[in-house]
PDB file of N, CA, C and O in Angstrom:
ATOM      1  N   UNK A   1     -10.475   3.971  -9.622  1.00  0.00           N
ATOM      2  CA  UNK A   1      -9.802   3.330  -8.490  1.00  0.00           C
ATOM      3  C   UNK A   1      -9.119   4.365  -7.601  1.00  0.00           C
ATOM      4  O   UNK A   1      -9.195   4.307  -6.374  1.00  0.00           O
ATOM      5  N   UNK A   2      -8.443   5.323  -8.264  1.00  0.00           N
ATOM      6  CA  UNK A   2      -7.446   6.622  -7.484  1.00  0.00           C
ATOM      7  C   UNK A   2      -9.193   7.270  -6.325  1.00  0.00           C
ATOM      8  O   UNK A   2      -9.167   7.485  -5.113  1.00  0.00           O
ATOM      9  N   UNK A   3     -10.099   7.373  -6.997  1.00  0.00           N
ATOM     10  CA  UNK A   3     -11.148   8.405  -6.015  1.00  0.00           C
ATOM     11  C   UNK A   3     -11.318   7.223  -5.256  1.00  0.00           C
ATOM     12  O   UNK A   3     -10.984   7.464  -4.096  1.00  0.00           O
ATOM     13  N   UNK A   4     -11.692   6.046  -5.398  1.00  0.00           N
ATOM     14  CA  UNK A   4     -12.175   4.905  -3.894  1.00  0.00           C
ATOM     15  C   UNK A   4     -11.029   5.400  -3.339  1.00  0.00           C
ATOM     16  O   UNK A   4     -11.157   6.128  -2.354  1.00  0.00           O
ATOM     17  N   UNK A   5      -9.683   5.106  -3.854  1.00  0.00           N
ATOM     18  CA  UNK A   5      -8.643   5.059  -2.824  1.00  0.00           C
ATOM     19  C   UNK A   5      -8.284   6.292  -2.148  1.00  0.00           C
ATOM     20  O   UNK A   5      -7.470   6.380  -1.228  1.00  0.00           O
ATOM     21  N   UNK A   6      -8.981   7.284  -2.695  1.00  0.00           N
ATOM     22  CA  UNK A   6      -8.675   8.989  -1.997  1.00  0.00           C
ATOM     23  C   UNK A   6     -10.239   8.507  -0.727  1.00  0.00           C
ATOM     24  O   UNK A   6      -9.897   8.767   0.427  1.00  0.00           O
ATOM     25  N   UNK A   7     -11.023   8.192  -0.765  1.00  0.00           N
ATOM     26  CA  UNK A   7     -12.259   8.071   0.265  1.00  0.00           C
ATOM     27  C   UNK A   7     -11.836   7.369   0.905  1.00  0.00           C
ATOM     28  O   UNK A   7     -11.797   7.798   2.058  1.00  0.00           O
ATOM     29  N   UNK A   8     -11.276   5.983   0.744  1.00  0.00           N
ATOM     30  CA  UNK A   8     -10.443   5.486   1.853  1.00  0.00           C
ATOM     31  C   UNK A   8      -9.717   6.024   2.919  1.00  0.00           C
ATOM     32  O   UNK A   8      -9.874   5.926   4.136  1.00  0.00           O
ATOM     33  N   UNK A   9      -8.547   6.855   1.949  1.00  0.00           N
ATOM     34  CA  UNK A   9      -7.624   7.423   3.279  1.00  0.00           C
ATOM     35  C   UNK A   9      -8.633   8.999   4.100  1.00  0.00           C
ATOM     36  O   UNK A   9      -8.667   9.483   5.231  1.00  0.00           O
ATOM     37  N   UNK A  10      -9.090   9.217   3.200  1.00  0.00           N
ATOM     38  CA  UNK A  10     -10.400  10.672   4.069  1.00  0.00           C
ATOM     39  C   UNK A  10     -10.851   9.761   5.278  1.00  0.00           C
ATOM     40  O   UNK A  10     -10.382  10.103   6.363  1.00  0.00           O
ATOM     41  N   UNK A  11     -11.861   8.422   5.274  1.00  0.00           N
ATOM     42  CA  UNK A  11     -12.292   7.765   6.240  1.00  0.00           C
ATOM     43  C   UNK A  11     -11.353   7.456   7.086  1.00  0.00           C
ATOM     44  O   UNK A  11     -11.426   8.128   8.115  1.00  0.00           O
ATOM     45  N   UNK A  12     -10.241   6.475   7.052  1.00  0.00           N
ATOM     46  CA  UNK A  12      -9.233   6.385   7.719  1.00  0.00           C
ATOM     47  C   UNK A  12      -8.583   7.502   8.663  1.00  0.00           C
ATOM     48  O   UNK A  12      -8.066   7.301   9.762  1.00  0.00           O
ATOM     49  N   UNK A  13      -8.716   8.687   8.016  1.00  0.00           N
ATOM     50  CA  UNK A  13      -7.813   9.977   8.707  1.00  0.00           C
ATOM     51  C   UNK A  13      -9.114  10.360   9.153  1.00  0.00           C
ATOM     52  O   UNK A  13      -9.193  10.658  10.345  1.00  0.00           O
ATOM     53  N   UNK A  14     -10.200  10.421   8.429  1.00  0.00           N
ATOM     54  CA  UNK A  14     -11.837  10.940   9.498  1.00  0.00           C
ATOM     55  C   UNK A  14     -11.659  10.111  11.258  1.00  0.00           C
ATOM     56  O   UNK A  14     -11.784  10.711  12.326  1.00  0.00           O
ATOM     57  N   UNK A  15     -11.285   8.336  11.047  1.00  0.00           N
ATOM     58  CA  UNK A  15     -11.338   7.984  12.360  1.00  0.00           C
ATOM     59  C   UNK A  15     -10.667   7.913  13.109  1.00  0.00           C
ATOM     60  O   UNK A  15     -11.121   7.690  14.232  1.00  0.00           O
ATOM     61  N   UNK A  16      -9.016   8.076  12.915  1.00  0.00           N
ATOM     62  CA  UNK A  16      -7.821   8.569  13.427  1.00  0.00           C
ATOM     63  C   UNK A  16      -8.441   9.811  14.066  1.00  0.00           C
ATOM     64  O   UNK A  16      -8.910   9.590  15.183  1.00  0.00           O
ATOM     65  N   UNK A  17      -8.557  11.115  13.604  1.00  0.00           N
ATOM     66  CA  UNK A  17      -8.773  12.120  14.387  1.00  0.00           C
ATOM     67  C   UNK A  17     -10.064  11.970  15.096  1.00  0.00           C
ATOM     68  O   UNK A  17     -10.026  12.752  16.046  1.00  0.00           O
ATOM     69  N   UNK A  18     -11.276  11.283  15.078  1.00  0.00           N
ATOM     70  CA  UNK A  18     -12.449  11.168  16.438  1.00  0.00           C
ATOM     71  C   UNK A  18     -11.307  10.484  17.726  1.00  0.00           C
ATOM     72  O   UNK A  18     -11.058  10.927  18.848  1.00  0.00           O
ATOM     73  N   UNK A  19     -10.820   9.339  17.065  1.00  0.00           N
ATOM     74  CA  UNK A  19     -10.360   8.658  18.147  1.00  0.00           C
ATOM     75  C   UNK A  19      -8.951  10.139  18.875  1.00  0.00           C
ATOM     76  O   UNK A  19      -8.918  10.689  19.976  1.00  0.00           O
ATOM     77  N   UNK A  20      -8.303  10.254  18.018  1.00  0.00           N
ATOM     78  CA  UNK A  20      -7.623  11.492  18.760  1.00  0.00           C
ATOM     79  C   UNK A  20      -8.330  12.297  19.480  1.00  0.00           C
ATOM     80  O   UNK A  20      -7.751  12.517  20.544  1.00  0.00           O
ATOM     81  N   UNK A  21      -9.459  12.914  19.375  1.00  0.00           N
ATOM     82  CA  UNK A  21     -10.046  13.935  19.414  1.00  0.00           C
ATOM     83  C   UNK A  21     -10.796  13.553  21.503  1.00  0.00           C
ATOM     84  O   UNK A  21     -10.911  14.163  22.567  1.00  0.00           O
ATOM     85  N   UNK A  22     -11.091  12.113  20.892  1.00  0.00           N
ATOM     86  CA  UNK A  22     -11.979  11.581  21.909  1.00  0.00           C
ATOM     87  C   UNK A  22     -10.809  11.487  23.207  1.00  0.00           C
ATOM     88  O   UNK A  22     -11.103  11.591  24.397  1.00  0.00           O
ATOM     89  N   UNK A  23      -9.841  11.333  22.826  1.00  0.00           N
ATOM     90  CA  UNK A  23      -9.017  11.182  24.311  1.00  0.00           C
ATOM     91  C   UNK A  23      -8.473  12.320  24.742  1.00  0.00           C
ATOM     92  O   UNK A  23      -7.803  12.515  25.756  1.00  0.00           O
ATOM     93  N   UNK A  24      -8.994  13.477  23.426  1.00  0.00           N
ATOM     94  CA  UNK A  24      -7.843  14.731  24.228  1.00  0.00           C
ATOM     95  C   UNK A  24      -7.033  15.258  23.944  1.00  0.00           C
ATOM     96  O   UNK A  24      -6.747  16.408  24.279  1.00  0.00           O
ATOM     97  N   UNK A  25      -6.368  14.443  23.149  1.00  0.00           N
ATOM     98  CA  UNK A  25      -5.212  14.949  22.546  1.00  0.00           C
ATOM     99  C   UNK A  25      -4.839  16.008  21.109  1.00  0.00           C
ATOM    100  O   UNK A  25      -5.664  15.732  20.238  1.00  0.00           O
ATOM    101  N   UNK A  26      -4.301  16.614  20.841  1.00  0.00           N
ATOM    102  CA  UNK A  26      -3.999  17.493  20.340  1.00  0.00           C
ATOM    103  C   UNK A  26      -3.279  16.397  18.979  1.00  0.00           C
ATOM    104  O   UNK A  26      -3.333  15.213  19.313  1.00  0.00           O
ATOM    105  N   UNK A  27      -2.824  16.562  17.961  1.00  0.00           N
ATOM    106  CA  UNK A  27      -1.984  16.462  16.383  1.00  0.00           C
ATOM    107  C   UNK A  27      -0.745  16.610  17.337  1.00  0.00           C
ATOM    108  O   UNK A  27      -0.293  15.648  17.957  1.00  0.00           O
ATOM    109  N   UNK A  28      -0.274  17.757  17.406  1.00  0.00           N
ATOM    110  CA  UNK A  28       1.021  17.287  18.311  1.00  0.00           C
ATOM    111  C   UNK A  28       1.339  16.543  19.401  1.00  0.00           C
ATOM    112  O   UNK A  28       2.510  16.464  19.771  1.00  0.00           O
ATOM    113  N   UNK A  29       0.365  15.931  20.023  1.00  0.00           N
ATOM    114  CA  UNK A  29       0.425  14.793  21.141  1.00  0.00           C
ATOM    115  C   UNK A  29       0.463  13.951  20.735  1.00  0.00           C
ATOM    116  O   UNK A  29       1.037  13.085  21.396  1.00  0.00           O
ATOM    117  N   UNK A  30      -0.150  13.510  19.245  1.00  0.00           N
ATOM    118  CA  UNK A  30      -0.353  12.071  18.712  1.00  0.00           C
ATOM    119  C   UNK A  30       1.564  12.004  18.348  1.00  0.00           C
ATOM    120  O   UNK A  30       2.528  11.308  18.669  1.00  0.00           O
ATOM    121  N   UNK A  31       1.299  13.083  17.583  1.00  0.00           N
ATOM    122  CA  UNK A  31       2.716  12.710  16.826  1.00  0.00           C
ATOM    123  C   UNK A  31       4.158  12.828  17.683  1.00  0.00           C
ATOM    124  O   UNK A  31       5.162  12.158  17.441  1.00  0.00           O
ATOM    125  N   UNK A  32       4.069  13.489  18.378  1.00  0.00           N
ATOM    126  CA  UNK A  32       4.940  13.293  20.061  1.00  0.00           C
ATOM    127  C   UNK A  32       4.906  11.498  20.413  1.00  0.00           C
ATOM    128  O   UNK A  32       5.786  10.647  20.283  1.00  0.00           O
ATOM    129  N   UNK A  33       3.723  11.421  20.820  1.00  0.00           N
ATOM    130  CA  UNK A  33       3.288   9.692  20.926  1.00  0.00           C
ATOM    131  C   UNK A  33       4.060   8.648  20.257  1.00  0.00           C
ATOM    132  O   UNK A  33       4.843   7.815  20.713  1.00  0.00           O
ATOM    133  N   UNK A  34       3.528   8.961  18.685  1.00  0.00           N
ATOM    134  CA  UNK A  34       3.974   8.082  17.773  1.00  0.00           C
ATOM    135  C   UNK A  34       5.076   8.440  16.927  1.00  0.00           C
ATOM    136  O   UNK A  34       5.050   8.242  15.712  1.00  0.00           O
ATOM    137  N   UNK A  35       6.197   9.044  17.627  1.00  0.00           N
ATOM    138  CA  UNK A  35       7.263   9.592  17.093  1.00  0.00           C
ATOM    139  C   UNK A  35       7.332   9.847  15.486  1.00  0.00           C
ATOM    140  O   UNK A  35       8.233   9.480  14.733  1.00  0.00           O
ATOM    141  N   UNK A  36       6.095  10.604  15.136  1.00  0.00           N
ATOM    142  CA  UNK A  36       5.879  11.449  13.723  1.00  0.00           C
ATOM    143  C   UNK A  36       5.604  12.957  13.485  1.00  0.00           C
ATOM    144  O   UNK A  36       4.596  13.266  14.121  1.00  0.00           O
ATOM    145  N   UNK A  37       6.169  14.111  12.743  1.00  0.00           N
ATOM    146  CA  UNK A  37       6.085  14.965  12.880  1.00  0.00           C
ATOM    147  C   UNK A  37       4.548  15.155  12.936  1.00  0.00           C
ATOM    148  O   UNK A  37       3.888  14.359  12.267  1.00  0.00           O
ATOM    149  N   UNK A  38       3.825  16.200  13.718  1.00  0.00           N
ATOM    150  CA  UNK A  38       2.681  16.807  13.596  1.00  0.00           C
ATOM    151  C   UNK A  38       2.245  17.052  12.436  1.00  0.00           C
ATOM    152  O   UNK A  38       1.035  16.872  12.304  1.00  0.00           O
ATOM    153  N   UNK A  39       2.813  17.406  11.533  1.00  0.00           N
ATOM    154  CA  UNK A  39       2.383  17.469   9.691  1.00  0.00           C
ATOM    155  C   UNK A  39       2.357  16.541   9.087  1.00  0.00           C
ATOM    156  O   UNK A  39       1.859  16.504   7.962  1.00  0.00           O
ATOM    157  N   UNK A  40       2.940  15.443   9.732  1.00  0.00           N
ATOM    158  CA  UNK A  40       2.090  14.192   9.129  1.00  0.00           C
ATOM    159  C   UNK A  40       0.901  13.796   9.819  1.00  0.00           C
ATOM    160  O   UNK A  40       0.080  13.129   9.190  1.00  0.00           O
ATOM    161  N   UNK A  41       0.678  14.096  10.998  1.00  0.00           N
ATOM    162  CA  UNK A  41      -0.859  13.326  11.633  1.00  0.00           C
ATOM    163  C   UNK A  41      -1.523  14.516  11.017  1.00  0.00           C
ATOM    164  O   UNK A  41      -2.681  14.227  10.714  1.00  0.00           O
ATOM    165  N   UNK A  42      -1.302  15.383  10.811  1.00  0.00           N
ATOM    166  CA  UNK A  42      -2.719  16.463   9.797  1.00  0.00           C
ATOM    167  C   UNK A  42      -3.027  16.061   8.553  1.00  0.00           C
ATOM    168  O   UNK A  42      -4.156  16.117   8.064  1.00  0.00           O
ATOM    169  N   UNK A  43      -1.640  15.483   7.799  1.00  0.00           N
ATOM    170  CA  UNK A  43      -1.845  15.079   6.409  1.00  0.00           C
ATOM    171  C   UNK A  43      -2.761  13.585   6.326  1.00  0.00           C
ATOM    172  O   UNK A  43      -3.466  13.207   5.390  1.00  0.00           O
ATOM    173  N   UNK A  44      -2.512  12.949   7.525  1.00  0.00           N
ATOM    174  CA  UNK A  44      -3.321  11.493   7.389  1.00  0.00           C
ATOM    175  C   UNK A  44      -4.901  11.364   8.056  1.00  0.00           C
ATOM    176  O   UNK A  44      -5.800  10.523   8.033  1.00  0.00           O
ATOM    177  N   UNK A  45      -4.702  12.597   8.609  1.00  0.00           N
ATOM    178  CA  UNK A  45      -6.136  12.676   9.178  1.00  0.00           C
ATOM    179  C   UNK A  45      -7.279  13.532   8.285  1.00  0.00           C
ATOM    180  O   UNK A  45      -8.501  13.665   8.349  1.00  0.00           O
ATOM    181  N   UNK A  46      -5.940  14.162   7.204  1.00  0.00           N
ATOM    182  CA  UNK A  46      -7.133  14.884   6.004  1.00  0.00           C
ATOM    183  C   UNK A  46      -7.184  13.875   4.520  1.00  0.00           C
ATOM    184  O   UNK A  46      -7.584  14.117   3.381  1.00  0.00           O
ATOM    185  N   UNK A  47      -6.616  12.740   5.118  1.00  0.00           N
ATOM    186  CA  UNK A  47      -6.318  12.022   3.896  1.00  0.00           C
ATOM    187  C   UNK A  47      -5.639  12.006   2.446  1.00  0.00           C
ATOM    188  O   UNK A  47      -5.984  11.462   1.397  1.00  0.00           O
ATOM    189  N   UNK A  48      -4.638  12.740   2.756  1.00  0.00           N
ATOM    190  CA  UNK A  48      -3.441  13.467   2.114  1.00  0.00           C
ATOM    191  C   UNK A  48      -2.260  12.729   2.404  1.00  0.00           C
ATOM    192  O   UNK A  48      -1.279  13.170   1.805  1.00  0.00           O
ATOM    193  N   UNK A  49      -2.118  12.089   2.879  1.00  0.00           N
ATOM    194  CA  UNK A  49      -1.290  11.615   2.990  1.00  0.00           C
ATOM    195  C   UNK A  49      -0.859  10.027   2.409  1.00  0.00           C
ATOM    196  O   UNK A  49      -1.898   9.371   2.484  1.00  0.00           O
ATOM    197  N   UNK A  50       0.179   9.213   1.901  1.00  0.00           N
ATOM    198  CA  UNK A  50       0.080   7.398   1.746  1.00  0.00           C
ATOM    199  C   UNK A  50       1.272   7.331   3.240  1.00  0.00           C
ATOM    200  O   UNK A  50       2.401   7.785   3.425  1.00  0.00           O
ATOM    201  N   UNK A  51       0.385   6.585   4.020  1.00  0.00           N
ATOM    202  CA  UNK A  51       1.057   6.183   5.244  1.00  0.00           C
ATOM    203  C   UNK A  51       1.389   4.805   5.131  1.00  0.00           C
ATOM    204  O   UNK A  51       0.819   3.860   4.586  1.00  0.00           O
ATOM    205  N   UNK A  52       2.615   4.930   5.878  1.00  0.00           N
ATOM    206  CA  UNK A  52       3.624   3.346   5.658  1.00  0.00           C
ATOM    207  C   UNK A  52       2.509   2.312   7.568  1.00  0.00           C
ATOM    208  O   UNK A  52       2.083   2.817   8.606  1.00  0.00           O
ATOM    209  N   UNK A  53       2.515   0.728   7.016  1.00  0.00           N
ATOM    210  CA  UNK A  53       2.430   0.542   7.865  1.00  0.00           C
ATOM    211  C   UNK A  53       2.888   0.858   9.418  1.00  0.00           C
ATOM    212  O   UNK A  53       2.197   1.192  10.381  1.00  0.00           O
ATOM    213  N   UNK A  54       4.024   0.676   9.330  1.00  0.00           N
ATOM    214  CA  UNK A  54       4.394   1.060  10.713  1.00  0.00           C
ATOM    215  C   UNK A  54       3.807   2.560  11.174  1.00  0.00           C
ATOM    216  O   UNK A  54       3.189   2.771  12.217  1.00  0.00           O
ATOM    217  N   UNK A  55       4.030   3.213  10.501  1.00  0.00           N
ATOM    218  CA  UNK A  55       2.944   4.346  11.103  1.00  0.00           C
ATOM    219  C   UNK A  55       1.974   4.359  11.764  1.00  0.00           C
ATOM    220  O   UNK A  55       1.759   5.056  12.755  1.00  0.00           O
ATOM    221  N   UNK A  56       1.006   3.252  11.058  1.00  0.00           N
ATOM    222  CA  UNK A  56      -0.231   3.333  11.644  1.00  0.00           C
ATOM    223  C   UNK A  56      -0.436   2.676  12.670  1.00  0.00           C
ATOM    224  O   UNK A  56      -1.452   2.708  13.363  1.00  0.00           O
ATOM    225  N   UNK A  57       0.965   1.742  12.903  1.00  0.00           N
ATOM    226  CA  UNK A  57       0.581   1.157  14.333  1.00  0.00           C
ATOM    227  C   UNK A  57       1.033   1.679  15.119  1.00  0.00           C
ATOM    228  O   UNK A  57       0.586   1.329  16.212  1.00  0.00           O
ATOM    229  N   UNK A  58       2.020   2.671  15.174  1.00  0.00           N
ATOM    230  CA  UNK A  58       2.736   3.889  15.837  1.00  0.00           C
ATOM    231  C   UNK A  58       1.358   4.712  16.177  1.00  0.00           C
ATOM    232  O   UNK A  58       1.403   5.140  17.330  1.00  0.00           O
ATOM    233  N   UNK A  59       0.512   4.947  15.699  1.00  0.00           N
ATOM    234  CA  UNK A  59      -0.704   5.476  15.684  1.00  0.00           C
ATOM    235  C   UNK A  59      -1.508   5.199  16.847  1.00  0.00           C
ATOM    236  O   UNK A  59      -1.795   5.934  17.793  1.00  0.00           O
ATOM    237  N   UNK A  60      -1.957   3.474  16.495  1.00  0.00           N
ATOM    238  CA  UNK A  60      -2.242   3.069  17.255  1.00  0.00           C
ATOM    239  C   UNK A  60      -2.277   2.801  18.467  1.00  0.00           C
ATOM    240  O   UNK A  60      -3.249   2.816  19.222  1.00  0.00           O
ATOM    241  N   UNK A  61      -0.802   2.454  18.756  1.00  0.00           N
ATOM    242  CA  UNK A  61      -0.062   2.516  20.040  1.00  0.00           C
ATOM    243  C   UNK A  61      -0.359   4.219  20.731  1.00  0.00           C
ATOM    244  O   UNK A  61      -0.999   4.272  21.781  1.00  0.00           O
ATOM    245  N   UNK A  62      -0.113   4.874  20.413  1.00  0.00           N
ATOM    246  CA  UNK A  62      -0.348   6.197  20.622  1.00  0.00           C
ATOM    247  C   UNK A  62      -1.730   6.231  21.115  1.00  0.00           C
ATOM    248  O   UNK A  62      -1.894   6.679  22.250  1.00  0.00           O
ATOM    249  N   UNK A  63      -2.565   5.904  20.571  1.00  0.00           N
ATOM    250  CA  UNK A  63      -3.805   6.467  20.715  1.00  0.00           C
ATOM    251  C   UNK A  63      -4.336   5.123  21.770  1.00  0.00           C
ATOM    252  O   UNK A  63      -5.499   5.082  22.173  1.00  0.00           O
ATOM    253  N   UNK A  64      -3.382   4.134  22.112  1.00  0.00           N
ATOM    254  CA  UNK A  64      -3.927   3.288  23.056  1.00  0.00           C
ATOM    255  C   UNK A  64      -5.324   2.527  22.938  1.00  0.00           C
ATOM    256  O   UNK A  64      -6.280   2.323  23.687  1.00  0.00           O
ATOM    257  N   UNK A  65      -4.823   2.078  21.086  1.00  0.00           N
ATOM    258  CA  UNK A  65      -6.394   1.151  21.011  1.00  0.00           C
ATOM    259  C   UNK A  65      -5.724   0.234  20.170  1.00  0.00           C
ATOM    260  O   UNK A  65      -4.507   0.077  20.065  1.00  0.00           O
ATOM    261  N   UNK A  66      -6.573  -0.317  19.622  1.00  0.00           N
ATOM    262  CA  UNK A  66      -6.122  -2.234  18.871  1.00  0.00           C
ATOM    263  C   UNK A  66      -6.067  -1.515  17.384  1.00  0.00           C
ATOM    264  O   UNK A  66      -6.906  -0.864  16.762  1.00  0.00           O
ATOM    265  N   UNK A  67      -4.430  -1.999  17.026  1.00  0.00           N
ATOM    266  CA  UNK A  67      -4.854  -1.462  14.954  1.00  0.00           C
ATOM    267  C   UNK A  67      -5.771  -1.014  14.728  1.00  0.00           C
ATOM    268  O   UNK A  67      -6.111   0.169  14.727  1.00  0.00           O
ATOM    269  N   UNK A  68      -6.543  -2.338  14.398  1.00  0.00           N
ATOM    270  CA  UNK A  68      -7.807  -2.314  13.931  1.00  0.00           C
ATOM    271  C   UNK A  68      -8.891  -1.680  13.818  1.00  0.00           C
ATOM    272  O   UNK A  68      -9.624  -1.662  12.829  1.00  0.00           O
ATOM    273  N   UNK A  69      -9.062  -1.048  14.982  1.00  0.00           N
ATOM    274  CA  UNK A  69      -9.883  -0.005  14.888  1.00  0.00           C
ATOM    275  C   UNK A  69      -9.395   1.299  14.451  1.00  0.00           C
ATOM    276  O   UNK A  69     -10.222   2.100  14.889  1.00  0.00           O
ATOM    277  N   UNK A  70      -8.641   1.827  13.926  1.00  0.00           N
ATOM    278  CA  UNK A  70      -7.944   2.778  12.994  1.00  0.00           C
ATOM    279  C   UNK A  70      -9.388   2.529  11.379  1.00  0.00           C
ATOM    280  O   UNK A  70      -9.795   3.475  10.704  1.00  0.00           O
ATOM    281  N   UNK A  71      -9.682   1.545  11.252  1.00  0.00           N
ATOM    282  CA  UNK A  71      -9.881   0.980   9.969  1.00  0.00           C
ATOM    283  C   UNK A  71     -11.272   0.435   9.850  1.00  0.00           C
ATOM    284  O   UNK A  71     -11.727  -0.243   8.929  1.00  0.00           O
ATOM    285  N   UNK A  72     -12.123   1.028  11.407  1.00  0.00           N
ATOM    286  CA  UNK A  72     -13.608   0.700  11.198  1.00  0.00           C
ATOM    287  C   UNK A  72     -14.391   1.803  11.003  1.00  0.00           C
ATOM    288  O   UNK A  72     -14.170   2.950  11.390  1.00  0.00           O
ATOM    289  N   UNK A  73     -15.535   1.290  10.233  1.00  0.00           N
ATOM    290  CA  UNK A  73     -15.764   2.673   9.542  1.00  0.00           C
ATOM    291  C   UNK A  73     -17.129   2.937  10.214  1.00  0.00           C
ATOM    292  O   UNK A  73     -18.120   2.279  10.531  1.00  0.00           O
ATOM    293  N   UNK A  74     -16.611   4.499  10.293  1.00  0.00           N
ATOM    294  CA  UNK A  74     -17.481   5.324  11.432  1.00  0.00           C
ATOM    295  C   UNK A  74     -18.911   5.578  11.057  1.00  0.00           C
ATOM    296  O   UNK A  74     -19.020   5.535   9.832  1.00  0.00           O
ATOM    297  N   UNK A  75     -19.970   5.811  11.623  1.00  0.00           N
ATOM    298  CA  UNK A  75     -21.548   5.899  11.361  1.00  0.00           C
ATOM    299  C   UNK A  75     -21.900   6.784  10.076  1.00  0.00           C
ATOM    300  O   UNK A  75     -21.592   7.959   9.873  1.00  0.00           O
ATOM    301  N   UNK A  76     -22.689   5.834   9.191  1.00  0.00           N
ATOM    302  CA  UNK A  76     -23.102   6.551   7.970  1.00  0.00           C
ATOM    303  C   UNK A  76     -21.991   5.722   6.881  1.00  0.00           C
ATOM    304  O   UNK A  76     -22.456   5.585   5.749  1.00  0.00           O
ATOM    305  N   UNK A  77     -20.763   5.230   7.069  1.00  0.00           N
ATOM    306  CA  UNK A  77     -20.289   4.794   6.496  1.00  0.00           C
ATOM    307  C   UNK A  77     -20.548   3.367   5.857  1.00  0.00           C
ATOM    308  O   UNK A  77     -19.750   2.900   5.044  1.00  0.00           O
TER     309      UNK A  77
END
């Protein structure tokens, strides 16, 4: 159960950073954004991290898309 749940947060932090990546922004822009240190958007985007909800909608908001798509899983997946 611990390795599904380590591939989980890898995917999760895999589509956090396209979607970062895709608008431009830098780890320190997100986390500027979503009022979180920059060492946490590296730790959740390498899947190292257990992120509290509100984070991720802090995320969201940041990255100017719907929750939800934080949590769809990217091609090949």
């Amino acid at each position: 159960m611990l390795n599904n749940e380590h591939i989980i947060k890898q995917q999760i932090g895999a589509r956090i950073k396209k979607l970062r990546e895709d608008r431009g922004m830098s780890q320190s822009d997100l986390g500027y954004e979503a009022n979180i240190d920059q060492n946490t958007v590296s730790r959740i985007e390498l899947g190292k991290n257990n992120w509290r909800l509100e984070t991720m909608i802090a995320i969201a908001n940041a990255l100017e898309t719907n929750f939800f798509e934080l949590f769809k899983p990217g091609k090949g997946h």
